[in-house]
C-alpha positions in Angstrom: 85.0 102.0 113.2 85.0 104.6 115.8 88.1 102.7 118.0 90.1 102.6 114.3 89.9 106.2 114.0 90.8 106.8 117.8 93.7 104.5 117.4 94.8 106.2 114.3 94.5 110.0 115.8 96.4 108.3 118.6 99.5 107.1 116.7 99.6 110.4 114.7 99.6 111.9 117.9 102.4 110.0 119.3 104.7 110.6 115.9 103.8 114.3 115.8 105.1 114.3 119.7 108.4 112.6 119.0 109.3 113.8 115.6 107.6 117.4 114.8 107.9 118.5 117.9 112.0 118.1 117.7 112.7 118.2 113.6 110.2 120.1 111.9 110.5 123.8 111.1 108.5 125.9 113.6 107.5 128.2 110.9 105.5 125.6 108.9 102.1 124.0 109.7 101.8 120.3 109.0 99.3 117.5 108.6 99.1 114.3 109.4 96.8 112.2 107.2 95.9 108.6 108.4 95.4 106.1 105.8 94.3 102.5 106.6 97.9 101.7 107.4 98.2 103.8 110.2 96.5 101.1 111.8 98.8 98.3 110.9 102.5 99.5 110.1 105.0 99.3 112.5 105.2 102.9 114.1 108.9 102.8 114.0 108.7 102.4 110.1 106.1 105.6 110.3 108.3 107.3 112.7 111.3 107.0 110.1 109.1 108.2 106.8 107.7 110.9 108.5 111.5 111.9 109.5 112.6 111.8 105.7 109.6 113.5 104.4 110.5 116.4 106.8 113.9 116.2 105.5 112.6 116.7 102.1 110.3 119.2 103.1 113.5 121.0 104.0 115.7 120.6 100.7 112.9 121.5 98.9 112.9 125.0 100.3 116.4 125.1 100.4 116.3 124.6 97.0 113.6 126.5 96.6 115.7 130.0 98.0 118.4 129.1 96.2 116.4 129.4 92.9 116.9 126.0 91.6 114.3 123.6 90.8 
């Protein structure tokens, strides 16, 4: 169980490196949770949802400034 969790720190690691590190707003603190499938799916396919949630994360403040819901 111990080398599951290790691996799935590990992966987060590696997608927070690539993605938060270059797309994320600096001004924001962000977690990473690892479900059972961060074992298993594809890290390009994690790397890609973790760059549209960010995107999200940002029209949702935009929206959120501009006072619309």
């Amino acid at each position: 169980m111990l080398f599951r969790s290790n691996r799935a720190k590990r992966r987060l690691r590696a997608l927070a490196d690539r993605v938060i590190a270059t797309e994320a707003d600096p001004a924001l603190d962000y977690v990473l949770v690892g479900r059972t499938e961060t074992l298993t799916r594809e890290f390009a396919t994690m790397e890609q949802d973790l760059r549209v949630a960010l995107k999200r994360i940002v029209k949702g403040k935009l929206r959120e400034a501009s006072g619309e819901r």
